[in-house]
TIKE-274400 format. One record per residue (C-alpha): residue number from 1; x, y, z. Coordinates in steps of 0.25 Angstrom, whole numbers, plus 5000, padded with zeros to 4 digits. Layout:
residues N
NUM / X / Y / Z
...
//
This chain:
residues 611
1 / 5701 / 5520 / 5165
2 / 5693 / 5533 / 5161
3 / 5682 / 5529 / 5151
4 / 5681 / 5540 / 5137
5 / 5668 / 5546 / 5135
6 / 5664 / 5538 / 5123
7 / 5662 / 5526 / 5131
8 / 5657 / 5535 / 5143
9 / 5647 / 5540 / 5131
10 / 5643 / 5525 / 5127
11 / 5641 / 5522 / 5143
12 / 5630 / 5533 / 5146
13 / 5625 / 5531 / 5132
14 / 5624 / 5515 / 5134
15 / 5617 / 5518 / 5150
16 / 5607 / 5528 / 5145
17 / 5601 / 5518 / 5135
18 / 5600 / 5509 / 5145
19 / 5593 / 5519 / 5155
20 / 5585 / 5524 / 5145
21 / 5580 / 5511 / 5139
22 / 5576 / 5507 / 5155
23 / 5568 / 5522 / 5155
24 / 5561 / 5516 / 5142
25 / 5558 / 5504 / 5147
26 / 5551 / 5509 / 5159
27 / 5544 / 5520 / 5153
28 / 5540 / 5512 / 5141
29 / 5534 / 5503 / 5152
30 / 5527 / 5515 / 5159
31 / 5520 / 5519 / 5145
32 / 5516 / 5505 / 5142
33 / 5510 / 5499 / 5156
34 / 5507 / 5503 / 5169
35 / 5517 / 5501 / 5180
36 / 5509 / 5499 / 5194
37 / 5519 / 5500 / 5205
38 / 5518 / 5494 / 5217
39 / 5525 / 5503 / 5231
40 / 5534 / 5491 / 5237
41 / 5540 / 5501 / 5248
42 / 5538 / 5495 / 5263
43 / 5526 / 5503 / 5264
44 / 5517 / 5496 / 5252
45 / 5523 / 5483 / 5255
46 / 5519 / 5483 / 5269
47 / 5506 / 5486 / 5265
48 / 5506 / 5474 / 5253
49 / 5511 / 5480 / 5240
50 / 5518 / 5468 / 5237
51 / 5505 / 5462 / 5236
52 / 5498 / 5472 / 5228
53 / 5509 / 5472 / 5218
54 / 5507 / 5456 / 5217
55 / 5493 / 5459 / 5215
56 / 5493 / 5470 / 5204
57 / 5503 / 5461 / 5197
58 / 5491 / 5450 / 5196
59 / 5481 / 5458 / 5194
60 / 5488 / 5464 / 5182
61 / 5493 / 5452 / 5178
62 / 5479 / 5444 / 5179
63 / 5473 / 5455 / 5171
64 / 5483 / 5454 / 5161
65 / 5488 / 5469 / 5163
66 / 5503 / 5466 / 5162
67 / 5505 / 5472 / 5150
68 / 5499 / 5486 / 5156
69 / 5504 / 5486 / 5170
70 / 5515 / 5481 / 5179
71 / 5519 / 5482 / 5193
72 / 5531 / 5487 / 5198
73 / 5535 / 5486 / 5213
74 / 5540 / 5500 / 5218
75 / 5545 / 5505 / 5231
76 / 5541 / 5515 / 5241
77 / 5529 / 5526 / 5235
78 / 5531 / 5533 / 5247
79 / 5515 / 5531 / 5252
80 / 5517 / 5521 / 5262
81 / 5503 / 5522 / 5268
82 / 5496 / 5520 / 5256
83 / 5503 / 5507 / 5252
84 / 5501 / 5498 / 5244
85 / 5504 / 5510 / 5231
86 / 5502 / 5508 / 5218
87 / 5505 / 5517 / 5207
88 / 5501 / 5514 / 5194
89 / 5509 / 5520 / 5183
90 / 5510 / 5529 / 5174
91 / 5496 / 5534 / 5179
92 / 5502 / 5537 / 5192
93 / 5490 / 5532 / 5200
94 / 5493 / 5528 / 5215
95 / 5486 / 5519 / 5222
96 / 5487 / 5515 / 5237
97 / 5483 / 5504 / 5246
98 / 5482 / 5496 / 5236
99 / 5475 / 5481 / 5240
100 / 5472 / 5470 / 5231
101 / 5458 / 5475 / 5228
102 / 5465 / 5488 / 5224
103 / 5476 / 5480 / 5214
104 / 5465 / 5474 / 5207
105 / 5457 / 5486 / 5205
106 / 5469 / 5495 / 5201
107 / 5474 / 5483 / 5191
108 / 5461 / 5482 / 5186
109 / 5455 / 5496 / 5184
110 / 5469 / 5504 / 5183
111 / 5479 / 5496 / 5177
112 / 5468 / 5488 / 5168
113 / 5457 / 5498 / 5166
114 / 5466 / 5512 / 5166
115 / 5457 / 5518 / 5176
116 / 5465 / 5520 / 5191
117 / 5458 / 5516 / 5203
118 / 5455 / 5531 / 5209
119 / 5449 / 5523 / 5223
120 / 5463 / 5517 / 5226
121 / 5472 / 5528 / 5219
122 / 5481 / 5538 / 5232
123 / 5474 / 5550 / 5235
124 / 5474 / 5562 / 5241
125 / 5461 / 5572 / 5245
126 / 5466 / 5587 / 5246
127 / 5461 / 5597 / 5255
128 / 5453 / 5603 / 5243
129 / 5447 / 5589 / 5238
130 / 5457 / 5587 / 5227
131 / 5461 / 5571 / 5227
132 / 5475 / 5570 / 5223
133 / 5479 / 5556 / 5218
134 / 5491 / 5546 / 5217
135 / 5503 / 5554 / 5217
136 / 5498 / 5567 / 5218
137 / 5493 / 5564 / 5232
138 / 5502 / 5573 / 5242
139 / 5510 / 5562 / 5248
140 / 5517 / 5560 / 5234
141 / 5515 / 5574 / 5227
142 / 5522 / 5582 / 5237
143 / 5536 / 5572 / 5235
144 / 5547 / 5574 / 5229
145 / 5555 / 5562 / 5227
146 / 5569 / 5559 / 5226
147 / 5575 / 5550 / 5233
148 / 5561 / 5542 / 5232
149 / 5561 / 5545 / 5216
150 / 5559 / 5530 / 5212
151 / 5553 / 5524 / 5224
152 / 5540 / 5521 / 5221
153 / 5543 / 5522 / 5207
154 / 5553 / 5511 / 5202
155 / 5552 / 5497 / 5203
156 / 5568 / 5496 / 5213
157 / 5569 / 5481 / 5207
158 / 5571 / 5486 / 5193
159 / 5583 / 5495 / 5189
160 / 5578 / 5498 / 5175
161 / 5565 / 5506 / 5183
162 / 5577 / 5514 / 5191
163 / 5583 / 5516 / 5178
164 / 5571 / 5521 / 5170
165 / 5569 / 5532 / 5181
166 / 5583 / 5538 / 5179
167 / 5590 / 5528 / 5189
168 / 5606 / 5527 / 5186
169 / 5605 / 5538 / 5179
170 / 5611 / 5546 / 5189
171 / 5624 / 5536 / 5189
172 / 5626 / 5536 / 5173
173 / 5628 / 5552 / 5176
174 / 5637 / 5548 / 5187
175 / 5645 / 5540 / 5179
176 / 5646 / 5546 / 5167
177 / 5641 / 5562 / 5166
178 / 5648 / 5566 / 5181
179 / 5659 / 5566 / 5188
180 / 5659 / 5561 / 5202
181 / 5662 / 5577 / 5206
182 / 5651 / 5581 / 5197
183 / 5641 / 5570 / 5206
184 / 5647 / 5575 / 5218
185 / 5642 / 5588 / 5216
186 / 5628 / 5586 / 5212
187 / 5628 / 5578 / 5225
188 / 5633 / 5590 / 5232
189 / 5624 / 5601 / 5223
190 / 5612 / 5591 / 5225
191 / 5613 / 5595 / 5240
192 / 5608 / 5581 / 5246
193 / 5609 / 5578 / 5258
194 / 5609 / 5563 / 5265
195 / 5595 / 5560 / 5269
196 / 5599 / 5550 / 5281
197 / 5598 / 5560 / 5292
198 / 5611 / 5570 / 5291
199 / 5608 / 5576 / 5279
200 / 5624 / 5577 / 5276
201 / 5626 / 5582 / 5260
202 / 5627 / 5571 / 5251
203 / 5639 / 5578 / 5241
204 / 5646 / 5581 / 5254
205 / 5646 / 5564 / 5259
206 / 5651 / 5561 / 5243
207 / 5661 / 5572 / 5244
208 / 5668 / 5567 / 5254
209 / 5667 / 5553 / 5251
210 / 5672 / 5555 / 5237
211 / 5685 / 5564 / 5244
212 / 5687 / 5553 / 5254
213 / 5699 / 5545 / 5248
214 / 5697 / 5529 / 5249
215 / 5701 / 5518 / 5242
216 / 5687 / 5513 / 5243
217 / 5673 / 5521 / 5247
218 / 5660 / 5516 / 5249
219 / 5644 / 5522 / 5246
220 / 5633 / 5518 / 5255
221 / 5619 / 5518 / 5257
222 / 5614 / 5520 / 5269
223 / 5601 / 5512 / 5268
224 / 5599 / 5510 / 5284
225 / 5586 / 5517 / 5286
226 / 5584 / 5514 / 5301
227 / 5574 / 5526 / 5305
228 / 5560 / 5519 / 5309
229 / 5550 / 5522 / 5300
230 / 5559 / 5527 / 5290
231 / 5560 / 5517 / 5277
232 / 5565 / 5530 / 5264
233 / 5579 / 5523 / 5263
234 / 5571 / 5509 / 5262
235 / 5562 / 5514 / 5251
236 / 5570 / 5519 / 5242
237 / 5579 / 5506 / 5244
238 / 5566 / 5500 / 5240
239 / 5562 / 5508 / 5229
240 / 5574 / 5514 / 5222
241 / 5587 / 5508 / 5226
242 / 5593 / 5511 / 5213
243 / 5593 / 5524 / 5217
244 / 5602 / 5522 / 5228
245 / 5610 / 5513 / 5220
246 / 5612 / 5523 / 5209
247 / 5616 / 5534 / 5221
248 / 5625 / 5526 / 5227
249 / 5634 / 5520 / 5213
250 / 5634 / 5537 / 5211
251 / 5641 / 5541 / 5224
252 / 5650 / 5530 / 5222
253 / 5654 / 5535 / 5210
254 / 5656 / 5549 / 5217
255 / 5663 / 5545 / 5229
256 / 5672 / 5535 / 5224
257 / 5663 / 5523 / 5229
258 / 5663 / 5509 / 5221
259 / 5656 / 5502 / 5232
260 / 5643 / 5504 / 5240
261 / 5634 / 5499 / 5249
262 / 5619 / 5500 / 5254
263 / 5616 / 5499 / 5269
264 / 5602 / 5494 / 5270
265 / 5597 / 5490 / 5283
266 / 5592 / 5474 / 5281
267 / 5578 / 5477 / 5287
268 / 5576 / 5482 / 5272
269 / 5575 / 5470 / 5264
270 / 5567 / 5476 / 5254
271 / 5575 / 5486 / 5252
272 / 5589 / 5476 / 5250
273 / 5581 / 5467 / 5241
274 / 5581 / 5481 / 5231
275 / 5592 / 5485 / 5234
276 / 5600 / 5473 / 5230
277 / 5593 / 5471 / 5216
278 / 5595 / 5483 / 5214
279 / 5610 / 5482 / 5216
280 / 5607 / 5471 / 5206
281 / 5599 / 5478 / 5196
282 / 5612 / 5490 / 5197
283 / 5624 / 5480 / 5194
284 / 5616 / 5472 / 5182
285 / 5615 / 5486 / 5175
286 / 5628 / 5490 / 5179
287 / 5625 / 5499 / 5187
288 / 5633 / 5495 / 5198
289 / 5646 / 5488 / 5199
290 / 5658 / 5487 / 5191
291 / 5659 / 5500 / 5182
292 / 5644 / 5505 / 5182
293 / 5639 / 5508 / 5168
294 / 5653 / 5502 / 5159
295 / 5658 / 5516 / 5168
296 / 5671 / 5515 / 5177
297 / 5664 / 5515 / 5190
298 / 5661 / 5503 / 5199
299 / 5652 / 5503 / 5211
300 / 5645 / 5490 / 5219
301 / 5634 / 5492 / 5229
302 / 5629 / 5482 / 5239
303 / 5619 / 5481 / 5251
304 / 5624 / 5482 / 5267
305 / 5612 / 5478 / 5277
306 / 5612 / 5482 / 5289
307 / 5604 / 5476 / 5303
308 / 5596 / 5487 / 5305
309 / 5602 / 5498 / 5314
310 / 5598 / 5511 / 5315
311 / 5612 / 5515 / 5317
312 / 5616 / 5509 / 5305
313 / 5609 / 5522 / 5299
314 / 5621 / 5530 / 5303
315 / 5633 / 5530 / 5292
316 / 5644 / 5523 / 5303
317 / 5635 / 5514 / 5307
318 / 5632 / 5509 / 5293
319 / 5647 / 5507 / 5291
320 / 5651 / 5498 / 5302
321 / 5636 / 5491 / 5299
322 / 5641 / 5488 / 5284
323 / 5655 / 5485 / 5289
324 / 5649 / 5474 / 5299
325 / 5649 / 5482 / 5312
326 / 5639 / 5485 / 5322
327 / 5632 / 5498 / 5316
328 / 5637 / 5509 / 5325
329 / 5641 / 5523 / 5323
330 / 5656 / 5528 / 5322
331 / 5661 / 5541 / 5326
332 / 5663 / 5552 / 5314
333 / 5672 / 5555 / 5308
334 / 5677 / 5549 / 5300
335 / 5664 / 5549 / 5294
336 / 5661 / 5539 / 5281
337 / 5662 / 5546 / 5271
338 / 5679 / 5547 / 5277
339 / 5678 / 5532 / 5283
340 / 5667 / 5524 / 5278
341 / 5663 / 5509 / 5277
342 / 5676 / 5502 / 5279
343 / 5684 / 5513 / 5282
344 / 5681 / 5520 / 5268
345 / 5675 / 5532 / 5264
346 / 5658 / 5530 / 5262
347 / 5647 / 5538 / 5256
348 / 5635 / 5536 / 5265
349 / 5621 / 5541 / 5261
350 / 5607 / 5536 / 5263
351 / 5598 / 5529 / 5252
352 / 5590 / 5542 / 5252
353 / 5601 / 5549 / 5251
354 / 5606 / 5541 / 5239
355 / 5591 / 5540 / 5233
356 / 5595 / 5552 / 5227
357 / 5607 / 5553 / 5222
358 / 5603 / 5549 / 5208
359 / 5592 / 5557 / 5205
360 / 5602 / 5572 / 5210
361 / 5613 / 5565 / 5201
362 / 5603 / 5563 / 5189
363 / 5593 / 5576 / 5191
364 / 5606 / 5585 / 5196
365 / 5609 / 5592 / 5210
366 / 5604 / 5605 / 5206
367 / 5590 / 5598 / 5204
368 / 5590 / 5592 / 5219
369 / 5594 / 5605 / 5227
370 / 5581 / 5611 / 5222
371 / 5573 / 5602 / 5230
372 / 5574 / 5604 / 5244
373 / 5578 / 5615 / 5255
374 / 5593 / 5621 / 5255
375 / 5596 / 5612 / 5267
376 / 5590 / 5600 / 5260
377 / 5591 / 5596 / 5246
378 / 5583 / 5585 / 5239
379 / 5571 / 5577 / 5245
380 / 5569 / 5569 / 5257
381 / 5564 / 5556 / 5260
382 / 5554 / 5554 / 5274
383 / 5546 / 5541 / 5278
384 / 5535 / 5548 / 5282
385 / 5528 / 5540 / 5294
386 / 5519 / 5541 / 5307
387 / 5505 / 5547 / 5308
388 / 5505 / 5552 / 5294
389 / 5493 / 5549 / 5282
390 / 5503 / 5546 / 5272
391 / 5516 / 5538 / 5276
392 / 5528 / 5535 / 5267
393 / 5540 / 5539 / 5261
394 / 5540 / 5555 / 5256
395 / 5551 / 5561 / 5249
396 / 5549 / 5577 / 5250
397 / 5560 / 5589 / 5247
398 / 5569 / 5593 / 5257
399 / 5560 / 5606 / 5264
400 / 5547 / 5600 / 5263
401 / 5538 / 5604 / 5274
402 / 5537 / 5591 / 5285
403 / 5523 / 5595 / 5287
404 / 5518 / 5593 / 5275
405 / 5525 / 5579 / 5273
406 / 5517 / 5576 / 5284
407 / 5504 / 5583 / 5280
408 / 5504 / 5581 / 5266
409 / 5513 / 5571 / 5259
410 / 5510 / 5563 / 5274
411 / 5494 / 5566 / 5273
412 / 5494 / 5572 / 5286
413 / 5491 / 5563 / 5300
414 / 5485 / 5550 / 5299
415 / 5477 / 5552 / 5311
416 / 5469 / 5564 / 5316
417 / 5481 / 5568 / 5325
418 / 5487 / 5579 / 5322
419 / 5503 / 5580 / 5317
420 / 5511 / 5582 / 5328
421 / 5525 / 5580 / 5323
422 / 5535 / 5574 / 5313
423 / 5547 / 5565 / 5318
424 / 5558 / 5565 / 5308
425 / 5571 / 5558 / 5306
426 / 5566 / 5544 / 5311
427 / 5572 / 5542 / 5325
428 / 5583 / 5551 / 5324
429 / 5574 / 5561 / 5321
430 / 5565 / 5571 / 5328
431 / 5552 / 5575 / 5329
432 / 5545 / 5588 / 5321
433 / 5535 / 5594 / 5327
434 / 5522 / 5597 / 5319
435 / 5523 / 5612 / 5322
436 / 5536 / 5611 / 5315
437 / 5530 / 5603 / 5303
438 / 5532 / 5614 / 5294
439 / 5548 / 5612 / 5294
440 / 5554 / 5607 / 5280
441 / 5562 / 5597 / 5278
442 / 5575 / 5596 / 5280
443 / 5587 / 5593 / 5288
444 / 5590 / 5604 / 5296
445 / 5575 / 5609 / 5297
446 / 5571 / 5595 / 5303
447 / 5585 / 5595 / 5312
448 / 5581 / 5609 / 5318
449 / 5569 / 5604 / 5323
450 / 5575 / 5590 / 5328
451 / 5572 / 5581 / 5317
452 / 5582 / 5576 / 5306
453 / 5579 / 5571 / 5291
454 / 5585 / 5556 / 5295
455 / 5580 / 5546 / 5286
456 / 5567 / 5553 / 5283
457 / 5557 / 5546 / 5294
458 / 5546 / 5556 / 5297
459 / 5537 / 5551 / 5306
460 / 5523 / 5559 / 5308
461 / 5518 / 5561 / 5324
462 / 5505 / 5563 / 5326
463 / 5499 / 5570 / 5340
464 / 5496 / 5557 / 5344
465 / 5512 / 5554 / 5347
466 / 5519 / 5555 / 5358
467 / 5532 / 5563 / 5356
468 / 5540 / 5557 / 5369
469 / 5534 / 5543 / 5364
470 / 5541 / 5545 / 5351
471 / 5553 / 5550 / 5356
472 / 5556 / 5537 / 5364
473 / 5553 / 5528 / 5351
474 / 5563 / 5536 / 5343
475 / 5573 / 5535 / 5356
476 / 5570 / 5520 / 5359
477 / 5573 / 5518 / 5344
478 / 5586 / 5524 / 5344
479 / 5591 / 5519 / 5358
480 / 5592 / 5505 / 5351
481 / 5598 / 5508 / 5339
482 / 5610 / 5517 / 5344
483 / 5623 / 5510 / 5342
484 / 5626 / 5512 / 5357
485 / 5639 / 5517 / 5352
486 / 5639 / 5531 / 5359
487 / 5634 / 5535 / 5371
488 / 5625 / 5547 / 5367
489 / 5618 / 5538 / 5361
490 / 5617 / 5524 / 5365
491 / 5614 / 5531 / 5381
492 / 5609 / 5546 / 5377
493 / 5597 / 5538 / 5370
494 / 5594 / 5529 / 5377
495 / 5593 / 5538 / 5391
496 / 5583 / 5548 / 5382
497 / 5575 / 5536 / 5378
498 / 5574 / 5532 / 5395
499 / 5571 / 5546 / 5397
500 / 5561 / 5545 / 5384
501 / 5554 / 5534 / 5392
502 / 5554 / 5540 / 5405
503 / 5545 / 5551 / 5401
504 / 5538 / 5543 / 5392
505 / 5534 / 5533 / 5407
506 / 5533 / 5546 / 5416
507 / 5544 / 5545 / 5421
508 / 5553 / 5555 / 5418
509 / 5557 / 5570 / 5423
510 / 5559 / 5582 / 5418
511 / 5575 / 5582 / 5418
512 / 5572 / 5569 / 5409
513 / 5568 / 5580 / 5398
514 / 5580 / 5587 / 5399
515 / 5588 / 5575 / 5400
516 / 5583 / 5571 / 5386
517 / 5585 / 5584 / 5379
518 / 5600 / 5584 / 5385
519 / 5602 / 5570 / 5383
520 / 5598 / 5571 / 5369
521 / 5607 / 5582 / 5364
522 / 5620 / 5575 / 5370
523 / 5616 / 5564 / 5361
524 / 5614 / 5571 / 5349
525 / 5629 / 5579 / 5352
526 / 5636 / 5566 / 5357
527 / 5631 / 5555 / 5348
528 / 5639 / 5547 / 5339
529 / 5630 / 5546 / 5326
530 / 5618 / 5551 / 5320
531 / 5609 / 5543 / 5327
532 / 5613 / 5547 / 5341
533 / 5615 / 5562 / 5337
534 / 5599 / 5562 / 5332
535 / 5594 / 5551 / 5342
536 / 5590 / 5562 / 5351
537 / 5583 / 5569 / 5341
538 / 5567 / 5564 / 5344
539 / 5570 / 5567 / 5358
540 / 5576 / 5581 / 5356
541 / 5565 / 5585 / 5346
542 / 5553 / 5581 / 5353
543 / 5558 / 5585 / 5367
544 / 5559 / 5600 / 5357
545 / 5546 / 5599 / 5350
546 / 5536 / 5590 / 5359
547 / 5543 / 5595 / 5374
548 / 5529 / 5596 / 5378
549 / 5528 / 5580 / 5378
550 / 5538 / 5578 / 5385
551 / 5534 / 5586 / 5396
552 / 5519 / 5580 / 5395
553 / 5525 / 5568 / 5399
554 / 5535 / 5572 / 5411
555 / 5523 / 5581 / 5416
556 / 5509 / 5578 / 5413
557 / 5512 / 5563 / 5413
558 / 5504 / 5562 / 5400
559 / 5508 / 5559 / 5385
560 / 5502 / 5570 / 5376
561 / 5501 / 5559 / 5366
562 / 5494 / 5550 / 5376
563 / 5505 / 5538 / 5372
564 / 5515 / 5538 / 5383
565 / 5503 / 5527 / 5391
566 / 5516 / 5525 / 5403
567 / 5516 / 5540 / 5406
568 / 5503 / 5541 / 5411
569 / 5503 / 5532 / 5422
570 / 5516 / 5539 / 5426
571 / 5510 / 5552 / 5427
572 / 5517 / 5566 / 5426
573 / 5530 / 5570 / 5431
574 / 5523 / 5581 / 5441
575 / 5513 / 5569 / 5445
576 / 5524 / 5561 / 5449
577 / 5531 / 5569 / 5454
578 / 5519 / 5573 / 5463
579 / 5516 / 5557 / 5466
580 / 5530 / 5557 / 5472
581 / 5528 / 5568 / 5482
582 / 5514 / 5564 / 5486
583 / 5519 / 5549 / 5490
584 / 5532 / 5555 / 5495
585 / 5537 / 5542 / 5503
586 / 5548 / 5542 / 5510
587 / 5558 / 5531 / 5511
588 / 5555 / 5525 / 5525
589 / 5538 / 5525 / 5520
590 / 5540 / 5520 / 5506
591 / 5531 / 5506 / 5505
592 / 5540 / 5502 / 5492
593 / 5524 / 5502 / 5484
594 / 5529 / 5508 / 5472
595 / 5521 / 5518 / 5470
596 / 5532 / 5529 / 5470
597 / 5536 / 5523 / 5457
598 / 5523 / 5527 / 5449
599 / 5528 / 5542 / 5451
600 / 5542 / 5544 / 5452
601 / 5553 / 5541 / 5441
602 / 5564 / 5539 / 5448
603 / 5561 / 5525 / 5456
604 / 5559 / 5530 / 5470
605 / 5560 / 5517 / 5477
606 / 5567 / 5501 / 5471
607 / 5562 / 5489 / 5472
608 / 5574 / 5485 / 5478
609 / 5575 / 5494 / 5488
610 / 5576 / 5489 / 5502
611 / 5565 / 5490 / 5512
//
């Protein structure tokens, strides 16, 4: 039954008190005392800010500060290297590293004396002397964050801090100012695209969803971050899981959805303790369930944990995962949003994806499509890694310049070698080189020089890294994570990485280089999935950008990186090939010594042979 607008009218009225009355509370709270927060992403915890936040607490508490300061747990403040952070605010003052000495001294002369600790605070020299402090250094001035809005911010155990910055907001819209049409079309007009790799249109995945008929339809997260050294689905999992919460209600509301799920891989634990009181936190406040907000839709959410595949990234792979089968890739079409999970039709995005869903809905679409390039709406998300100053998660607008999330935001290289190049896209991905540093950001600039988006892994290479070397981790990785399901790629990978570790040993020839290129390309063309159609994407692009490497190895027997130790006691290919002319044994005069082994690749003589 269709509800009249009075009581629509005393719905928003009675929601917006209670929104409004959270803001208060919060900002009442700001005014009156200090809120220090703690970074509890991976980063700071693996470096102890667990401790430090049990240790600001005493120290505030033995000092009898409570009334002038609490500590609030966050997530993720981006800075992994610095960890432990602390911010205190509203001063805005940022401090890093912070040890028990520090907590003493920043609860004693800050928070107690009103005087910050300018020895411990985050800085950063300029070329022209200027020292730029807290978050004004580069690594946080030059961000613009979206999807990474609250992370670092809000304490992801307490709705009512979700709430006081705008959270839910967004689905009190949903519900009762728009039509799901109208929502559609701001999803449309906002031009996202899905940050998991593909960069497929958001509107146009809800479009066909919402016109697919079904008796039921289902909205997933897809929360299986599998890419090594990537962690920006996990951190925001961490540090804002309201937001995906809040998305994910929205889009079932606009494609017709009253159930949904979130598949997290069970190697996050932290990330499923949040989640679920959150889910919590959502239903006690009627924010999810039965008719959300006294309004006349009903929608539950619930967490699906998966073993940890890498395959399990891939959207059919999920679905036969969270419908208890072996993870492994189906043929498309029908594709999900025709023939989801359990045979209906599915709305599949990833959490950055969802991340920011809200804040488009609430801000409006016209407002995202300024930031950006016309190909590439929005921001996006990288876990910036490798040989860098200042690692950690960075969100930046679409057509931001890679060099200078590596020079600037990154701090430049750690170690006095020099850049040398920029892999992207985790292992899937390829590698940039530093001469095309000056590239922006965005999907089909990176794709045109090899690379892809992905999951937003950006790994920083330094002169000191062997191009082959880290080719045949990428390779080694992906051979055993395939499926096996096709052959391109359960066999097309796995000869490159033998071919990978024969040139790596010595032991290669110079068709074994065209025999990768070739190799590679047929398994792009022929594989089932994303992950065999990009697995040859390291190969191809460094065989492009770093050829020299390659051919260093085959025919001057040396690593320019000096890592690959098993080629040099093989020797070149010309040395080789000179050693097997020089001994030159024939069959009748052959002593079975073994020495011919130590200069030709293709086994000359077997143990077994008869005498």
């Amino acid at each position: 039954m269709s509800r009249t607008l009075p009581d629509l009218a005393t719905i928003r009225d009675q929601l917006q008190l209670r929104i409004e009355a959270r803001r208060r509370s919060r900002r009442g709270a700001l005014h009156a005392r200090r809120e220090v927060l703690v970074c509890t992403g991976g980063g700071c915890l693996s470096s102890q800010s667990s401790s430090v936040a049990d240790a600001l607490e005493r120290e505030i508490a033995s000092r009898q500060l409570g009334a002038r300061a609490r500590v609030i747990r966050v997530g993720c403040m981006g800075l992994c290297a610095a960890g432990p952070l602390v911010l205190v605010s509203p001063d805005g003052v940022l401090y890093h590293r912070v040890d028990a000495a520090g907590v003493k001294r920043i609860v004693a002369e800050h928070v107690g004396g009103n005087r910050p600790v300018a020895d411990l605070e985050l800085t950063h020299e300029t070329a022209d002397g200027e020292v730029l402090r807290s978050r004004d250094v580069p690594f946080f001035a030059r961000q613009q964050k979206i999807a990474l809005r609250n992370c670092g911010v809000v304490d992801p155990l307490e709705i009512d801090e979700y709430i006081a910055l705008d959270g839910y907001v967004a689905l009190e819209k949903v519900l009762f100012h728009l039509t799901p049409e109208q929502v559609l079309d701001t999803v449309h007009e906002s031009g996202l695209r899905g940050r998991g790799g593909a960069g497929f249109p958001a509107g146009l995945k809800w479009q066909w969803v919402r016109e697919t008929a079904g008796d039921e339809k289902y909205v997933i997260c897809n929360a299986d971050e599998g890419d090594p050294g990537a962690f920006t689905d996990r951190s925001i999992l961490e540090g804002d899981p309201h937001s995906v919460i809040e998305a994910m209600i929205i889009a079932g509301r606009v494609v017709g959805a009253q159930h949904g799920l979130i598949y997290v891989r069970a190697e996050y634990p932290l990330a499923i303790e949040r989640l679920e009181l959150a889910l919590q936190h959502a239903r006690d406040y009627g924010l999810l369930g039965k008719r959300i907000l006294d309004s006349d839709f009903s929608f539950e959410l619930e967490i699906a944990m998966g073993a940890g595949a890498f395959i399990c990234g891939e959207e059919t792979a999920l679905l036969h995962s969270i419908e208890g089968r072996r993870g492994t890739a189906r043929p498309r079409p029908p594709f999900p949003a025709e023939r989801g999970l359990w045979g209906r039709p599915t709305l599949i995005n990833n959490v950055e994806t969802w991340a920011n869903i809200p804040p488009i809905i609430d801000r409006g679409a016209e407002w995202f499509a300024e930031i950006g390039t016309e190909g590439g709406k929005g921001t996006k998300v990288f876990t910036l890694a490798g040989n860098v100053r200042n690692s950690g998660l960075v969100e930046v607008p679409m057509g931001f310049p890679l060099r200078e999330i590596v020079e600037e935001i990154g701090g430049g290289m750690r170690s006095n070698m020099e850049f040398k190049a920029a892999h992207c896209g985790g292992p899937s991905g390829g590698c940039i080189p530093e001469a095309a540093a000056d590239v922006p950001i965005g999907f089909e600039s990176l794709r045109e020089l090899g690379a892809m988006m992905g999951s937003g892994g950006l790994a920083v290479i330094d002169e000191g890294s062997c191009m082959v070397e880290l080719t045949r981790y990428f390779l080694d990785f992906l051979v055993d994570e395939s499926c096996g399901k096709c052959p391109p790629c359960r066999i097309g990978i796995s000869v490159m990485l033998k071919i990978l570790e024969r040139i790596i040993r010595g032991e290669a020839e110079i068709s074994d280089l065209e025999s990768l290129e070739s190799i590679g390309k047929h398994v792009q063309r022929t594989s089932l999935c994303g992950l065999g159609r990009t697995a040859p994407n390291a190969v191809l692009s460094t065989l492009h950008h770093f050829r020299e490497e390659y051919e260093a190895h085959l025919f001057e027997g040396r690593c320019p990186a000096a890592q690959c130790r098993d080629l040099k006691a093989q020797g070149s290919l010309a040395q080789r090939r000179a050693g097997r002319i020089a001994r030159g044994a024939g069959p009748e005069s052959c002593a079975y010594c073994g020495s011919c082994l130590i200069v030709c690749p293709n086994d000359p003589i077997h143990a077994e042979d008869e005498r």
